[in-house]
Every structure is written in C-alpha cells, then in structure tokens.
C-alpha positions in Angstrom: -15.8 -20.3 33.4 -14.3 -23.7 32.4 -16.1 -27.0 31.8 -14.2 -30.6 33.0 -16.0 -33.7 31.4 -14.5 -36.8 31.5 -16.5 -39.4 29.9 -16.4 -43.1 30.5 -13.8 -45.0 28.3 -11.1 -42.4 29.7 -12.2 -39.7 27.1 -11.2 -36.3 28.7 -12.8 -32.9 27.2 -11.7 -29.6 29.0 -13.6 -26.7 27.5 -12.5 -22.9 28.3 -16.0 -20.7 27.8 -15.3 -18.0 25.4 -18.0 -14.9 26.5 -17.2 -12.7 23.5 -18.4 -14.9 21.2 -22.1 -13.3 21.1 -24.4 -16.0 19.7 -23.2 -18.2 22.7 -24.0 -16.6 25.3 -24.5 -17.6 27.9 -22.6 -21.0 27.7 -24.9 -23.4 28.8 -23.5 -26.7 27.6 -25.3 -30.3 27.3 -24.6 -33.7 26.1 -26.7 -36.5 24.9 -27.4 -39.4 27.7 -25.6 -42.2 26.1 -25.0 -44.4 23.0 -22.0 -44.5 20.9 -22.7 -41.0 18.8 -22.7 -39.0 22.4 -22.4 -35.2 21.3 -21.7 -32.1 22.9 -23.9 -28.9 22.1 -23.7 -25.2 23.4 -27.1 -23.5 24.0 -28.0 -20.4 21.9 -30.6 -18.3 22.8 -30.4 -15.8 20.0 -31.8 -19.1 17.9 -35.1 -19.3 16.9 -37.3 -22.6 17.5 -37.7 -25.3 20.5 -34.3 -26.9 20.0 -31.8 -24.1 20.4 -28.8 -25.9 20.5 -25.8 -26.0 19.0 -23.5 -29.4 18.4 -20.2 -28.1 19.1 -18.9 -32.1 18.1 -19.2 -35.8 19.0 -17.2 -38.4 20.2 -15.6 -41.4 17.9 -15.9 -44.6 19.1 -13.4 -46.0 16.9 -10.5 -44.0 18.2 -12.2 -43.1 21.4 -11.6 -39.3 21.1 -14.0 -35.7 21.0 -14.3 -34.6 17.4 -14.8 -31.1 17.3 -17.2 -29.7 14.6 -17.0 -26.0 14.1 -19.3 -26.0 11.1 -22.4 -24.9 13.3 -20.5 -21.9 15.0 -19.4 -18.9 14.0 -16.2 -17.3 15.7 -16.9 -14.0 15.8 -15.4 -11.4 17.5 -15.0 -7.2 18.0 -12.6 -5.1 20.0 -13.7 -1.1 19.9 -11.2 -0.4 23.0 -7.6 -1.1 24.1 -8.0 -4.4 26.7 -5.5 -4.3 29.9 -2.8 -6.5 29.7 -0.6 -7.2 32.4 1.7 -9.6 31.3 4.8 -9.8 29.5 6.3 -12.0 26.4 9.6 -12.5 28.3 8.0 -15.8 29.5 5.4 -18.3 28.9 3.8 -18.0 32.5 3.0 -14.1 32.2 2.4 -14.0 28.2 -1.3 -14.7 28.8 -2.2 -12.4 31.9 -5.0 -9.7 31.2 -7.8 -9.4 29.4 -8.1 -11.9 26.9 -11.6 -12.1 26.3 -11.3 -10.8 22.3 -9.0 -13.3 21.9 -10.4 -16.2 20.0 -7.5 -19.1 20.6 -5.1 -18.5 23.7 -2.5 -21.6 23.4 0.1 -21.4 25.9 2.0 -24.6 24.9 5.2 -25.6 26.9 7.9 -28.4 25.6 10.3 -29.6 28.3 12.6 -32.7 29.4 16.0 -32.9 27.4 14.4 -36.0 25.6 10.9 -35.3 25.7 11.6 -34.1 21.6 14.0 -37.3 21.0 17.7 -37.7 20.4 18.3 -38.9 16.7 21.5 -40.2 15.9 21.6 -39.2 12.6 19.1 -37.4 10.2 16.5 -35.1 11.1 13.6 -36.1 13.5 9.9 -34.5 13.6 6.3 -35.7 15.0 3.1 -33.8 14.8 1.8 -34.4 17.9 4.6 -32.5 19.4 3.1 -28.9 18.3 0.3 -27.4 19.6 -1.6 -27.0 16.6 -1.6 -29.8 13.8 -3.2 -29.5 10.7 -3.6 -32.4 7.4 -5.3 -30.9 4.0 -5.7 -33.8 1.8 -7.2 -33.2 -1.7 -7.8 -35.2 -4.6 -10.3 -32.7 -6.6 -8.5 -29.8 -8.7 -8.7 -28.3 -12.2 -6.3 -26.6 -14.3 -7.9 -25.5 -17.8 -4.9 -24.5 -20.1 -2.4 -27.3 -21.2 -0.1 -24.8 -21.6 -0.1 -22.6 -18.5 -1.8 -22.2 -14.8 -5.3 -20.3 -16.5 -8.2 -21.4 -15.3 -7.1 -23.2 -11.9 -8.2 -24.4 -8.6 -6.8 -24.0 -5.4 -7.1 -25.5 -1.7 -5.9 -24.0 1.3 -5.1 -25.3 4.8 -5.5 -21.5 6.5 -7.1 -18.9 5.0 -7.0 -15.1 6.2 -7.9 -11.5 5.1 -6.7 -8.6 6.7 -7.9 -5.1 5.7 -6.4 -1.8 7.4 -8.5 1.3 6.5 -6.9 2.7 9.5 -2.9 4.0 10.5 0.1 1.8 10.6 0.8 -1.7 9.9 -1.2 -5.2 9.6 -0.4 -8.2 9.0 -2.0 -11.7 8.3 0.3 -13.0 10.1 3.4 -12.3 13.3 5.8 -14.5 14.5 9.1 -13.3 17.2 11.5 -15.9 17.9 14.4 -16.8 20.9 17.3 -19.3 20.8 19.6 -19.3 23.6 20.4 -23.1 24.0 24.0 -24.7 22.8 25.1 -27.8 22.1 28.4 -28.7 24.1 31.4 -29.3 22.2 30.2 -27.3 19.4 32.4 -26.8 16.2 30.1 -25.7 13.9 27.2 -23.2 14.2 25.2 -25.9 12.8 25.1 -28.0 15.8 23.6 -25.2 18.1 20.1 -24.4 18.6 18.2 -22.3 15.7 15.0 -20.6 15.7 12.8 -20.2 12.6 9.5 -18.1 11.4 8.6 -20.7 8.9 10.4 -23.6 7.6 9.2 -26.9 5.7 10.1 -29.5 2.5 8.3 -29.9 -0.5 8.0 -33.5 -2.5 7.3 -34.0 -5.7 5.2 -37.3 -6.5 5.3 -36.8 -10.3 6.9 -35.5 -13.3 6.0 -32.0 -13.9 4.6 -30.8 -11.0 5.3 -27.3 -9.6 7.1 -27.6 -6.4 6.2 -23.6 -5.3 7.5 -23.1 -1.8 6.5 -19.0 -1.7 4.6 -16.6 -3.8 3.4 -13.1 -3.4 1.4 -11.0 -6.1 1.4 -7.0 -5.3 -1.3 -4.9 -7.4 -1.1 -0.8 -7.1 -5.0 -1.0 -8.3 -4.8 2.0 -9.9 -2.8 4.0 -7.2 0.8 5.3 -6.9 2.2 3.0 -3.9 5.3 1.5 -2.7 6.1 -2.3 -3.1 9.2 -4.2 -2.4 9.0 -8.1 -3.0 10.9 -9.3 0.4 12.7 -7.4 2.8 14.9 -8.4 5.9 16.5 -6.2 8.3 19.8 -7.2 9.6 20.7 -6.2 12.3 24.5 -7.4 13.4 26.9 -5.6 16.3 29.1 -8.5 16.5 31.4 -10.1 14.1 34.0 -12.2 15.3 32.6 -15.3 13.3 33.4 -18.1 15.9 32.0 -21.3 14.8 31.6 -20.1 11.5 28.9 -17.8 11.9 28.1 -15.6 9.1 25.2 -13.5 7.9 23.7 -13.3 4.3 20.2 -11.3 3.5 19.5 -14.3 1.1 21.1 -17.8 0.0 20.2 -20.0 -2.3 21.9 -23.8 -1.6 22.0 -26.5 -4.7 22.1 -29.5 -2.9 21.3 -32.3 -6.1 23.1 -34.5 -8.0 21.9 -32.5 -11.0 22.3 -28.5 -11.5 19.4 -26.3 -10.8 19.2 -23.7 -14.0 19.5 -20.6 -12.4 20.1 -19.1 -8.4 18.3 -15.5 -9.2 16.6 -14.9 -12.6 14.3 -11.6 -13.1 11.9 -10.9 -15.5 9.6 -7.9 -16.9 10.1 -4.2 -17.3 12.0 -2.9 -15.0 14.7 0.2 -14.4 17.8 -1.6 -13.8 18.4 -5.5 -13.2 20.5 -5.4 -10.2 21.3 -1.8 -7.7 24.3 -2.1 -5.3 24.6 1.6 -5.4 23.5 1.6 -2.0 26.5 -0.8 -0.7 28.9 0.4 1.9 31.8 -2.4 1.6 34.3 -3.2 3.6 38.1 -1.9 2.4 40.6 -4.0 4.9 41.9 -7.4 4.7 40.5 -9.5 2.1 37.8 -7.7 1.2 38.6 -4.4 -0.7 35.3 -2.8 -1.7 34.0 -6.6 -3.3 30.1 -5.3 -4.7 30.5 -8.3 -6.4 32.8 -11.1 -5.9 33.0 -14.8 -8.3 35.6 -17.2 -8.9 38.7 -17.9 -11.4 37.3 -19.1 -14.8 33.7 -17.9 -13.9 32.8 -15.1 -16.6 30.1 -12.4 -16.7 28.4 -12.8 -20.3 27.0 -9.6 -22.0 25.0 -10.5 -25.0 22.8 -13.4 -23.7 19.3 -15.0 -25.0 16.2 -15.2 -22.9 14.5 -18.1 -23.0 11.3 -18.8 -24.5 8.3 -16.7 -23.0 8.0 -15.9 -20.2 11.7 -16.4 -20.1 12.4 -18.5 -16.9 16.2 -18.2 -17.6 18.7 -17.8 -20.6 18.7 -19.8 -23.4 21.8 -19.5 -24.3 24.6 -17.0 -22.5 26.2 -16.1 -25.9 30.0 -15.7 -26.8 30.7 -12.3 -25.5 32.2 -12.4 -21.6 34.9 -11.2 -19.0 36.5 -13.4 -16.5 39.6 -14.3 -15.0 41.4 -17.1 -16.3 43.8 -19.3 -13.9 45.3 -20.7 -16.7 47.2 -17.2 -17.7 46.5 -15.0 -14.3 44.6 -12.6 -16.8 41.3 -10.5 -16.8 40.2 -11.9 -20.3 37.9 -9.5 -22.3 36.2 -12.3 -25.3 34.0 -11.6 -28.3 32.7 -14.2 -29.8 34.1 -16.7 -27.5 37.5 -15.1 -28.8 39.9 -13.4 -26.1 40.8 -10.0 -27.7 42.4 -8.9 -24.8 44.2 -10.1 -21.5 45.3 -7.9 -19.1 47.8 -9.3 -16.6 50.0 -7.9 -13.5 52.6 -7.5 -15.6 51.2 -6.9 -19.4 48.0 -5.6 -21.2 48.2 -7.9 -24.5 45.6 -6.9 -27.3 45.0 -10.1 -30.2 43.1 -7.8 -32.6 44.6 -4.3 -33.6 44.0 -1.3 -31.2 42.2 1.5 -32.0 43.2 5.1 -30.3 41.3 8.5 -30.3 41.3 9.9 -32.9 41.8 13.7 -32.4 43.1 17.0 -34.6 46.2 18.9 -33.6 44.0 21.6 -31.9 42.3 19.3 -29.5 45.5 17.3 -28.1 45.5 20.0 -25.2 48.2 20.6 -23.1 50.6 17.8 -22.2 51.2 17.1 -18.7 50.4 13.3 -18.4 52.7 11.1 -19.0 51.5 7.9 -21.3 48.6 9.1 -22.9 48.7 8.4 -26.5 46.2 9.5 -29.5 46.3 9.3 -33.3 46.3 13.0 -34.3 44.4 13.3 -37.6 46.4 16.4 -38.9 49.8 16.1 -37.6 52.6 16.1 -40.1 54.7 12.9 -40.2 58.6 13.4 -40.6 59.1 14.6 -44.0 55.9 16.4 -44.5 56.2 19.8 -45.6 54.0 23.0 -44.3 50.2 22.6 -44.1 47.8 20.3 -42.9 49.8 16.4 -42.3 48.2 13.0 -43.0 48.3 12.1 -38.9 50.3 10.1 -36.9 50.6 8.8 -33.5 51.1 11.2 -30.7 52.0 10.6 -26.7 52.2 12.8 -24.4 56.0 12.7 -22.3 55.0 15.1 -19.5 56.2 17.9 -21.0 55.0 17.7 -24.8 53.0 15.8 -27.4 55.8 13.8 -28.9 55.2 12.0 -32.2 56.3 8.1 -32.7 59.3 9.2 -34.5 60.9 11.2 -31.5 60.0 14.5 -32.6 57.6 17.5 -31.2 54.0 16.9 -32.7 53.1 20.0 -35.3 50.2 20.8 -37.7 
C-alpha cells in the first residue's frame, strides 16, 4: 500500500505503509484541513479513547518541508520464520525483491551521472544531502565529575543499538559488504582509482585538551572463560604483482603533522607476551629474507625503558640500553648505558669492554671437533706448571684438539 500526498506549496510526501508494525494497523492515514501547522497522523485502533490517532509529523512553513516525528510510534517488529527472498545483492534492482515486510527501513538509494557527485580540482569534496541517510547530533549539555580522569561522565549518541544472541552463530550490531570496480584513466598511483570503505570520517578538535577518540571497544568475560581478540581482519590476497603501487598491510598508522605523534602502537596491562610473530610465515627470496621485523639504519630497539606515569600512555624515557645499526660504521651496535660495547661488522666483531668466556673445568671441555670455539678452562695447567690441578688458561678447539693459547695440547 503506498500513500502520494502532495500538498500545496509543492511539498511532496510519499509514505510506504509498513503492515508489521502491529499498533498501526490498519494504516488509515489523515491530515488536518488546513493552516500553517497541517500534520499527518496514522490511526491506531489498539488506542484507547475517541481520538485514536497518532501524529506521525507536521509540515514547516518556514522551510516548506514534512517533519517527521517518530516520538509517538513505536517501531516494533518480530520475525518467528524464515521470509522468501528472491532477489540477489549483485545489483541494486533485485536487492530488495521478497518479503520484506519485517524489515523496518528498505532504502534502495542509487547515485549516477559522472558529475552528479562533483569534480573537485583539488582537495577532497563531500555534501550530506548526497547520502541516503543524514544525521546532525548537536549537544551542548555534558558532565565529567573527576578533574583528573573520565569518572563520572556523560555521553550522547547519534545511533544507538543492542544486540543479544541467546541463540547459534554470529550477530552483529552492525554489517556492511563493499564493491569498487571503477578506474580513473591515466592512473599512476592506486590512489587515484576508486576505493570503497566500511567506515571512514575526521575528527576536529575545537579546544585544548579534548579527547579526539576515533574507536573504542570494551570486552568483559563477566565471570566466564571466553575468547576475545580486540580487532581482527582477514586478508585475503591471490595476486601480487603491485602495479600502481598496490600493497596490503593488516594495519597502518600514518603521522601526517608538523609535530610528532608520541607513539604508533603502545600496550598496556597484564599480559603474556607484548608482541607474538610466532605465527609468521615470511617470505625468503629477493629482498625480503624472513624480515618478522624490519627498521631502518640508526633506528635502535631499547631494552630497559620507563613507563610513563599511570596509566602509562607511552615511555617516559627509552633508557640507555639499545641495539641498532649504525650507517656511520656499517655495524650492528650492542650499547649499555648509551655506551657501544660491541660492533659487529661484515668484516670484524670489535668488543670496547673486556670479553668474558665460559668458564669450564678440563673434564667438561668435551671432545674437539669444532673449529673456533674457545673457553677459559679453570684447571688447565699453563706452560710451566708441574703435575696436578693448573691455575686455567684459555683453551680453543682446532678441530682436532683443545689447544691452549700458547700452542700446546690443553692438560689437567
């Protein structure tokens, strides 16, 4: 059943009847005769007294357009058994063919004309009345209790939704697929074709101190022994000849200011380990040679760093112990206290502090048979020693025998 009303003043209102919704049916709609406040109302028998109507919304003069009120109605729906449908996603003209009487809001919404969308020159161009639902939350109430933290806080919401599945498989609040097949012609960058997104937005701060918050989830166990993992994407690739640049990454993180950002990935809490690459299969051809983890020269890796105050948003300070590579020398440089105490080049392992061997007695050397290996035997006799148990020396195996620094056969 569907209602065409077109008003004087060239105010249009097309209205689909929704017969699932119980308390309205059957839709018999009405409107008031005249005068500038004319409403719309939807009749409901289940309601008790003479006037059993519902205002559904009114029309404003001022901009000469329907305002729906939804305050008075109560979208309520049930489905108990599987409805038919005989269409198909593949397109937007049999998405919406079957039963779709459950279905609260069915919005086929088409875009087309090559300019319909505009044609910036530069920058990046958006309108809201290009999308088939629009929505503006302005607040200016609020509270936040603490001085110190987020206890005792308010919050407003543009779309709120519950989901709860007592029964098998998944739910969720919310499902999105996406397509992109368009291209831009004389493309040299991926960048310039067409992309497709789930969700995407900016956030602008309008103060000193504010939270900009773009995503956050909170998972409880409540008590019960569950799986939970944060974020999770599935990539799928079979094709990786990286024209125009094209790459894949599970997650990036891009500092685009003129000032540094503190910290790309920071973790916090109890946890088993801190990062878990064990599950990595990488590449071993070309360029990349089993990289788990891959920075650049003069970058280090620090090992005895502070956490910041509590809750410890990042480091306060990286401390002086660190390996890296150094340009400079072409050396893997092991520091301690900011100190390099070792380099190890392609051509030269160079200590700066004095080198410490194992430390082993005569009867644990073990049989020789690998060439280099050296050890300070604790009871070996130095040249000149007579029988008995020696003072130590250094020891290194030839391949054929423990050899002491002075040429001869190591003995007890």
């Amino acid at each position: 059943m569907k209602f065409h009303l077109t008003f004087i003043g060239s105010v249009t209102l097309v209205l689909v009847a929704m017969p699932s919704i119980a308390q309205l049916e059957p839709p018999t709609l009405t409107m008031d005769a005249g005068g500038p406040a004319r409403c719309l109302y939807i009749n409901d028998p289940a309601k008790g007294g003479a006037d059993r109507r519902i205002q559904l919304g009114c029309i404003d003069p001022a901009v000469n357009a329907f305002r729906f009120d939804p305050s008075n109605v109560t979208w309520r729906s049930s489905l108990v058994s599987r409805p038919v449908y005989a269409g198909s996603e593949n397109s937007i003209e049999t998405a919406f063919k079957g039963d779709f009487s459950k279905v609260r809001i069915a919005a086929p919404f088409s875009i087309t004309g090559a300019s319909t969308l505009g044609q910036p020159r530069s920058g990046y161009q958006y309108q809201p009345n290009t999308s088939p639902f629009v929505t503006y939350l302005y607040s200016s109430s609020g509270w936040n209790q603490s001085t110190a933290g987020n206890d005792g806080r308010t919050i407003a919401i543009a779309y709120r939704t519950k989901v709860v599945n007592v029964g098998q498989g998944d739910m969720a609040a919310y499902n999105c697929s996406g397509y992109v097949a368009g291209q831009r012609p004389g493309a040299t960058n991926f960048l310039a074709n067409p992309a497709v997104s789930c969700m995407n937005g900016e956030f602008v701060a309008g103060n000193n101190g504010v939270y900009l918050n773009p995503g956050e989830f909170a998972l409880h166990d409540n008590g019960f022994d569950v799986a939970g993992i944060g974020w999770v994407a599935n990539l799928e690739r079979t094709v990786d000849t990286g024209s125009l640049g094209v790459f894949w990454q599970g997650f990036r993180s891009q500092s685009k200011g003129s000032k540094k950002i503190d910290a790309h990935f920071a973790g916090t809490g109890p946890t088993k380990m801190g990062i878990d690459l064990t599950g990595l299969r990488t590449d071993d051809a070309g360029n990349w040679i089993h990289p788990a983890i891959v920075v650049r020269s003069n970058d280090r890796i620090y090992f005895d760093g502070t956490p910041g105050a509590n809750p410890g948003y990042y480091a306060a300070s990286t401390g002086g112990s660190w390996i890296g590579y150094q340009s400079n020398t072409k050396a893997v440089v092991l520091a301690v206290g900011n100190t390099a105490i070792l380099q190890g080049a392609a051509d030269q392992l160079a200590a700066s502090v004095p080198v410490r061997f194992k430390n082993v007695a005569f009867a644990e050397l073990g049989p020789a048979g690998v060439s280099g290996r050296q050890v300070f035997c604790s009871d070996c006799r130095k040249p000149g020693e007579g029988t008995g148990t020696g003072t130590g020396m250094m020891v290194f195996d030839d391949g054929k025998s423990w050899v002491s620094m002075a040429g001869t056969i190591a003995v007890k």
